[in-house]
C-alpha positions in Angstrom: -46.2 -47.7 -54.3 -43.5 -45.1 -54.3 -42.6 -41.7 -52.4 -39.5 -41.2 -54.1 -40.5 -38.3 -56.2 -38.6 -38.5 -59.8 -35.6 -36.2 -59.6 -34.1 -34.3 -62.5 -30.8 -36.0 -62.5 -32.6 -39.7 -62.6 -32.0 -40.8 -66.4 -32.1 -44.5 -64.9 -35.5 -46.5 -64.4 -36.0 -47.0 -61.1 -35.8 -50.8 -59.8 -37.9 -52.6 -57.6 -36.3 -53.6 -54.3 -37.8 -57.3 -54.8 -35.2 -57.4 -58.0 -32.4 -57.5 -56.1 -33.4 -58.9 -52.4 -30.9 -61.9 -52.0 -30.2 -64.3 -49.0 -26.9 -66.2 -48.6 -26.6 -69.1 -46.5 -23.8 -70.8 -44.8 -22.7 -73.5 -42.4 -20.9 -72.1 -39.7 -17.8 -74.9 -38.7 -14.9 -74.8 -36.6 -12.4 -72.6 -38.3 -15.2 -70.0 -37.8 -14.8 -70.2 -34.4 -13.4 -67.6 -31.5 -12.2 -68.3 -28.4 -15.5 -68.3 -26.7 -16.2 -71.1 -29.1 -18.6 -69.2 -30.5 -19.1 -67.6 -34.2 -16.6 -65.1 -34.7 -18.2 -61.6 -35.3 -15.8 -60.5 -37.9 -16.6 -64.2 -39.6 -20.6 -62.8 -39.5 -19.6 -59.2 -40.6 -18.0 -60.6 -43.6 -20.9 -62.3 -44.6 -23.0 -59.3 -43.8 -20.6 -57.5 -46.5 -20.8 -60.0 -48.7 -24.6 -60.6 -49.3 -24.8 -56.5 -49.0 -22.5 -55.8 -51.7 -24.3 -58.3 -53.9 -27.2 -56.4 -53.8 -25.6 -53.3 -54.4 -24.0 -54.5 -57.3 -27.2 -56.1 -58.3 -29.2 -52.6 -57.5 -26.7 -50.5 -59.5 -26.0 -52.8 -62.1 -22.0 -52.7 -61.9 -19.5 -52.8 -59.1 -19.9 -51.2 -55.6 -17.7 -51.0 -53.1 -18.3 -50.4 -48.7 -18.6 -47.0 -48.1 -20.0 -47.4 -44.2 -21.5 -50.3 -42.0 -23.9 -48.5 -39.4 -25.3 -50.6 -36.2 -23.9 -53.8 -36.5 -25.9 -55.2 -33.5 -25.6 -59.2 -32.8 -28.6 -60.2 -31.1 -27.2 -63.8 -30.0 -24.0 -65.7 -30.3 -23.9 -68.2 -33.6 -22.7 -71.6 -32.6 -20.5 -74.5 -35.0 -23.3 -76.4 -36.8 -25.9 -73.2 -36.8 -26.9 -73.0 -40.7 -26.5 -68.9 -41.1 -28.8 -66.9 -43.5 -27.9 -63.7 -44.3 -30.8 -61.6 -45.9 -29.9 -58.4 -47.9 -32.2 -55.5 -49.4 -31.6 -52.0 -50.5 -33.7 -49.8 -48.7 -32.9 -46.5 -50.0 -30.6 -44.8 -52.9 -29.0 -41.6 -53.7 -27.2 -40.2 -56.4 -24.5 -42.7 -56.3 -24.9 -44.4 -53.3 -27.1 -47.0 -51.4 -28.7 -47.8 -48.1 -28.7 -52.2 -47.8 -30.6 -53.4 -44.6 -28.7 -57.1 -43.5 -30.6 -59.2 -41.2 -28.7 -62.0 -40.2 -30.7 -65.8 -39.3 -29.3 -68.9 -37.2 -30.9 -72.3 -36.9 -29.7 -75.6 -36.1 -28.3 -77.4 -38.8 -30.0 -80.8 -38.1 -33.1 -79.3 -36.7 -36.2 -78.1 -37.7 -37.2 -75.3 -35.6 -37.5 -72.0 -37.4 -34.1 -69.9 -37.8 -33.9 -67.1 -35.1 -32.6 -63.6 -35.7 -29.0 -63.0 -34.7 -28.1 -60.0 -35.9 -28.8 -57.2 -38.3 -26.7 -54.1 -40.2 -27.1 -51.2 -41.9 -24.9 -50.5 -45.1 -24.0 -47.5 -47.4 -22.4 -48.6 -50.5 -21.0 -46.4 -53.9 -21.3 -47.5 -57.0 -18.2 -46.9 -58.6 -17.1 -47.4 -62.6 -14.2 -48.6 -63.8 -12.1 -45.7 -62.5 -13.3 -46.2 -59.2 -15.4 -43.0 -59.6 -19.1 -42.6 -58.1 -21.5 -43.5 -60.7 -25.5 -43.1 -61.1 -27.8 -45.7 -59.4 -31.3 -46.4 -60.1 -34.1 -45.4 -57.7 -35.4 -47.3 -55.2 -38.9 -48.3 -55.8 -41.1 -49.3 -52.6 -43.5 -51.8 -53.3 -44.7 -52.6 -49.4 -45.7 -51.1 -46.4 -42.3 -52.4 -44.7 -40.2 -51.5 -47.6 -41.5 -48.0 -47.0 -40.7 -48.0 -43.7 -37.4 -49.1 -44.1 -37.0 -46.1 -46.9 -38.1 -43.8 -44.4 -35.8 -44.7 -41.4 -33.0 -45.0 -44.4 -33.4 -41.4 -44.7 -33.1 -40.9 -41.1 -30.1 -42.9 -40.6 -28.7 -40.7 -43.5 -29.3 -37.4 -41.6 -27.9 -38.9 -38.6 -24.6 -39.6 -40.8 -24.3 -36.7 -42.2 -24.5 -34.3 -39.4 -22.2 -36.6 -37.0 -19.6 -36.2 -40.2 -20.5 -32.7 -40.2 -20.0 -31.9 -36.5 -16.9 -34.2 -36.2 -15.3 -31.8 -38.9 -16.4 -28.7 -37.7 -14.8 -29.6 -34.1 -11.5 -30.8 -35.9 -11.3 -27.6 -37.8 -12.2 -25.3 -34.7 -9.4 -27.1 -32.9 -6.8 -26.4 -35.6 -8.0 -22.7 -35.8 -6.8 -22.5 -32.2 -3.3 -24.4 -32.7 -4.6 -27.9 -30.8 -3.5 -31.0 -32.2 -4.4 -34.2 -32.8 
């Protein structure tokens, strides 16, 4: 199942997004720990980022690098001891870039009562060559009902993007026509 219509540009196959899906566990210890004595959020984003760009590189096929990190939301603090599973997908592609939808697991480490979900992100990535230029990625192929909804709010997270960049620059440029600093 696919609504990504072929475009003309598209000399790569398209993937599935089951061929690059990857999780990434860790146990979360005491040098993770912020002064709440709680997970550190930047210790969580970093493993968001990490399993994300995995996938992108495994999407793409070659190196890609952080372009954005939408709605980092964490959903419940991440204790020493919690086993953390980070769960990575691309949910959408451009030209040369990627959408990767992070949703981020805790459970005990010594337990077994299902993980819970702490957290999720939304990524964009570029895949770059060896110059660091943007290079061509393959389509995303859908194969479920969620993955297409996850393509579909993909797109609408895009828009969003790309009129807030849009409207930022217009108000920056306006201001400059009429001598206002920054």
């Amino acid at each position: 199942m696919t609504d990504q219509a072929p475009r003309p540009e598209d000399e790569i196959p398209g993937k599935p997004i089951s061929a690059s899906r990857t999780t990434l566990s860790h146990i979360m210890t005491g040098s993770d720990t912020n002064l709440l004595g709680t997970v550190h959020g930047g210790v969580i984003m970093k493993l968001v980022d990490d399993a994300a760009g995995a996938v992108a590189g495994r999407h793409s096929g070659g190196p890609a690098v952080t372009a954005s990190m939408d709605e980092m939301v964490f959903l419940e603090p991440v204790r020493v001891g919690d086993l953390v599973h980070v769960k990575a997908q691309v949910n959408w592609t451009g030209r040369s870039s990627m959408e990767v939808g992070v949703r981020v697991m805790a459970e005990r480490w010594n337990e077994s009562t299902p993980a819970q979900q702490v957290g999720s992100a939304y990524l964009v990535f570029a895949a770059v060559d060896a110059d660091g230029k943007p290079r061509p990625v393959p389509p995303v192929l859908v194969e479920t009902e969620r993955d297409q909804r996850r393509y579909q709010e993909a797109q609408i997270r895009r828009t969003h993007r790309l009129a807030r960049r849009r409207a930022i620059r217009e108000l920056r440029e306006k201001r400059a026509a009429e001598g206002m600093e920054d």
